[in-house]
C-alpha positions as a Markdown table, in Angstrom:
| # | Residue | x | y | z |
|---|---|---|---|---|
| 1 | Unk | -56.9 | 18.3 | -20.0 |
| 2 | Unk | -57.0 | 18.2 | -16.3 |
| 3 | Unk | -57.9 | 21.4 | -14.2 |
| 4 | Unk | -55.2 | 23.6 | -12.9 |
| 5 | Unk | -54.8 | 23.0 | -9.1 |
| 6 | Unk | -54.0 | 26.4 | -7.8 |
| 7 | Unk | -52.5 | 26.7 | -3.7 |
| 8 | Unk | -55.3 | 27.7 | -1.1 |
| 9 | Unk | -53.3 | 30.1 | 0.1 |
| 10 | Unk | -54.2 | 32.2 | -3.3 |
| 11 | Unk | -57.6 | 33.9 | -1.5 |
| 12 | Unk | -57.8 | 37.5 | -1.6 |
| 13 | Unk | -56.2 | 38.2 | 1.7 |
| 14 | Unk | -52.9 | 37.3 | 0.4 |
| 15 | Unk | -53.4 | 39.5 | -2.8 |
| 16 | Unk | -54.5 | 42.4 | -0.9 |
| 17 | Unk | -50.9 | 41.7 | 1.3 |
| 18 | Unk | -49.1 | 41.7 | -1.3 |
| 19 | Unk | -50.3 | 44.9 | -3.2 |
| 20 | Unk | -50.4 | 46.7 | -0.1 |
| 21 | Unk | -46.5 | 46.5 | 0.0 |
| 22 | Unk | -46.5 | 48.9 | -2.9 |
| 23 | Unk | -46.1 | 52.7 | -1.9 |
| 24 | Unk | -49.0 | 53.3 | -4.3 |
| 25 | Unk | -51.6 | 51.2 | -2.2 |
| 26 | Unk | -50.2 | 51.9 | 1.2 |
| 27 | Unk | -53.4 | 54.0 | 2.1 |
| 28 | Unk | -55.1 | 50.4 | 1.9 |
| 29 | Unk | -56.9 | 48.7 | -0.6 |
| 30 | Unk | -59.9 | 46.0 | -0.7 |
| 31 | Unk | -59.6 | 43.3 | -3.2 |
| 32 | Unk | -63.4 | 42.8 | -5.1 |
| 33 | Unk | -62.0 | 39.9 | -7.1 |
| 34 | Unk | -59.5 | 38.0 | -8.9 |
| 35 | Unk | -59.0 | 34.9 | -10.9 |
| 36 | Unk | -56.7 | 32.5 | -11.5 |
| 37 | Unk | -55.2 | 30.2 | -14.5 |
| 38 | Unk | -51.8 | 28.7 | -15.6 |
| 39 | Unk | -48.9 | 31.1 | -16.4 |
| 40 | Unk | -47.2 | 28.9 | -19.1 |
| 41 | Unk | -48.1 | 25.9 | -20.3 |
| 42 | Unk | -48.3 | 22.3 | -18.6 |
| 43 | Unk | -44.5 | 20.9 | -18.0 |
| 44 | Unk | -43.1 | 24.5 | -18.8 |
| 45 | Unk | -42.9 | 25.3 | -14.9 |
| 46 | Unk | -40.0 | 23.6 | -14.0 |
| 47 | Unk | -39.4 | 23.8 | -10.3 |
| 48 | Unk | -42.4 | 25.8 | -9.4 |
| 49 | Unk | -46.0 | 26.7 | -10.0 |
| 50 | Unk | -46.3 | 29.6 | -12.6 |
| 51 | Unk | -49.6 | 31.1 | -11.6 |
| 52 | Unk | -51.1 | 34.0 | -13.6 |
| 53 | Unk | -53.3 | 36.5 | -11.3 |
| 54 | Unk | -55.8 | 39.1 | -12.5 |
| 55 | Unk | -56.8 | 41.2 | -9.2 |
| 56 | Unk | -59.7 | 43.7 | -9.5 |
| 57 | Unk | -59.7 | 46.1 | -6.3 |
| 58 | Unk | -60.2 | 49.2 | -5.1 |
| 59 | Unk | -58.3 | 51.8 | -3.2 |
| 60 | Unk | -59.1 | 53.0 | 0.3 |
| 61 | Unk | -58.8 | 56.9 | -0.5 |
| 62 | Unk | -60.3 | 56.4 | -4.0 |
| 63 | Unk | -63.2 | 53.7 | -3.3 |
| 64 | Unk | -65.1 | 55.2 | -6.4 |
| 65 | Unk | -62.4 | 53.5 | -9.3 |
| 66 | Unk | -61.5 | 49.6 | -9.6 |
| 67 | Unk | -58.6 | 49.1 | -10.6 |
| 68 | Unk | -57.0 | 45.9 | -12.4 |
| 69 | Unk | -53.3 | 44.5 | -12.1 |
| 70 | Unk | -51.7 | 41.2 | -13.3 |
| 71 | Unk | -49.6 | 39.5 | -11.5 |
| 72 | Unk | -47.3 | 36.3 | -12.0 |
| 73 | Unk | -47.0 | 34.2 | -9.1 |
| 74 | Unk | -44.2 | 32.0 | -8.7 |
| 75 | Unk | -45.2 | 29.6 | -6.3 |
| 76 | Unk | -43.5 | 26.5 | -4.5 |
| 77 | Unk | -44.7 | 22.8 | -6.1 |
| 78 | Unk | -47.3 | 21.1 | -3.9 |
| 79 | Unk | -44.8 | 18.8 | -1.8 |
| 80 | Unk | -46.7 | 15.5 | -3.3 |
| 81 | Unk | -44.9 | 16.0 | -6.8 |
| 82 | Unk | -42.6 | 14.3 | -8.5 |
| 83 | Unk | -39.5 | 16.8 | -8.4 |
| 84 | Unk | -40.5 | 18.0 | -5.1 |
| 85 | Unk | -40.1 | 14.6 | -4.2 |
| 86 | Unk | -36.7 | 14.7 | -5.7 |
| 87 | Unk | -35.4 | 17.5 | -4.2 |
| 88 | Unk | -36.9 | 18.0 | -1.3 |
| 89 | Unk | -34.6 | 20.3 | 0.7 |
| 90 | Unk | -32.4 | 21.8 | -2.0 |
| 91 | Unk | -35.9 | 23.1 | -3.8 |
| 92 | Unk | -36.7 | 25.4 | -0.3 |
| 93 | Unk | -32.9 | 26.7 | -0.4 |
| 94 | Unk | -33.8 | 27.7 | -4.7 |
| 95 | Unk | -37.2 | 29.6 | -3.4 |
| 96 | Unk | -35.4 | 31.3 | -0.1 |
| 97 | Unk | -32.5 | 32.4 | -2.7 |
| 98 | Unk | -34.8 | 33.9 | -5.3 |
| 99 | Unk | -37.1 | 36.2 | -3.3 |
| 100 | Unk | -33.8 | 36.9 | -1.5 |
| 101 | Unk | -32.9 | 38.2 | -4.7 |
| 102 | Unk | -36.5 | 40.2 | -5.4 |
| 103 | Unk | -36.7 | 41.4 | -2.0 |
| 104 | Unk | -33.2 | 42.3 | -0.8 |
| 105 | Unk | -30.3 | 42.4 | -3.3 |
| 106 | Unk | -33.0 | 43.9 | -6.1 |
| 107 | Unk | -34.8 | 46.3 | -3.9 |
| 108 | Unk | -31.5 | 47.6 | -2.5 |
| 109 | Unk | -29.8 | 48.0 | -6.0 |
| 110 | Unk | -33.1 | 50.3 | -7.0 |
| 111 | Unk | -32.0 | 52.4 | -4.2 |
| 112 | Unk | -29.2 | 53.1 | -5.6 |
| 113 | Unk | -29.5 | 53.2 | -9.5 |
| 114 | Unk | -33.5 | 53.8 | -10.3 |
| 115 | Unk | -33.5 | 51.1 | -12.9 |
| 116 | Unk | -36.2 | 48.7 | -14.6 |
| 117 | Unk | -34.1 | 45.2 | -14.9 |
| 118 | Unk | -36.9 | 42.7 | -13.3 |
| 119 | Unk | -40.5 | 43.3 | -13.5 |
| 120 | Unk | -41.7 | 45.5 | -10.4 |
| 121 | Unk | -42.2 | 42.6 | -7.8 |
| 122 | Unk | -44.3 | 43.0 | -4.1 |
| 123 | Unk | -44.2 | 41.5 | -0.9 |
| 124 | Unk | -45.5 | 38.0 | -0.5 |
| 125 | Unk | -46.8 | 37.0 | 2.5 |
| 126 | Unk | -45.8 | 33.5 | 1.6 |
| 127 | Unk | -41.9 | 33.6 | 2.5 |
| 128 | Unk | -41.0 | 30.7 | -0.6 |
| 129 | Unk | -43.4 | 32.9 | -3.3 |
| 130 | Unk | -42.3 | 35.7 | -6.0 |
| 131 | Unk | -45.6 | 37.6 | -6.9 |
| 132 | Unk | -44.1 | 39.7 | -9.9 |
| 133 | Unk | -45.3 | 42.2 | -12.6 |
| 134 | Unk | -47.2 | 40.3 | -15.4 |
| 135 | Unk | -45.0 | 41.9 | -18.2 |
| 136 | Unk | -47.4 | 40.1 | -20.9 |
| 137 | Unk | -49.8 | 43.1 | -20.2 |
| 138 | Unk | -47.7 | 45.3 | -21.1 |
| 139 | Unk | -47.5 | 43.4 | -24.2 |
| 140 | Unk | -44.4 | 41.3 | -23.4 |
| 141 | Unk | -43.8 | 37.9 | -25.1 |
| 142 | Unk | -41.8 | 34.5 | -24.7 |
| 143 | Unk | -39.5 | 33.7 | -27.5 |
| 144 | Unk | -39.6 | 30.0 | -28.8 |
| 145 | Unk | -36.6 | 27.7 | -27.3 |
């Protein structure tokens, strides 16, 4: 099996970005660690890199508690693959649509009707990524096709 070949832009910086777009963490935090492995399984991504997260970190205001969170990162395909390749430009307009979707139409309708239909999502500092709630902690599953 060959090793998962996760984006360098995946470093703690861009975590502690993205969690600090949450009201909860907006006092700060500092990320201690996280780690990385495949969301689904090999040739169940379709047109992006599934990327599951497991952040440790601590809050400015409370430095004395860690506190863990996963996350599910939806990430663009490295531009060398095969349907990247393919589809080249239409595959940036599919990313720019979807966090569209998270981080405009979503956040707006929240505002007006506090509801739960997509898994709490934050701020990516990568404009063509989703970093979502990782709903299989909260004991969520995938139904077979």
């Amino acid at each position: 099996m060959a090793t998962p070949n996760f984006p360098e832009w995946l470093t703690s910086d861009f975590f502690k970005s993205c969690l600090e777009s949450d009201e909860e963490n907006c006092g700060g935090i500092t990320v201690t660690s996280h780690s990385l492995e495949p969301a689904v399984a090999a040739g169940n991504n379709y047109g992006s890199n599934m990327i599951r997260a497991n952040v440790r970190y601590k809050k400015h205001d409370d430095s004395s508690t860690e506190h863990t969170i996963s996350l599910v990162i939806k990430a663009p395909l490295p531009d060398d693959s095969f349907i990247a390749e393919q589809l080249k430009d239409n595959l940036t307009q599919l990313y720019n649509n979807e966090t569209k979707y998270y981080y405009e139409f979503i956040s707006e309708t929240h505002k007006l009707s506090n509801h739960d239909l997509v898994p709490k999502h934050y701020k990516s500092p990568n404009p063509l990524c989703v970093v979502l709630e990782d709903l299989k902690a909260s004991g969520f599953e995938m139904v077979d096709r």
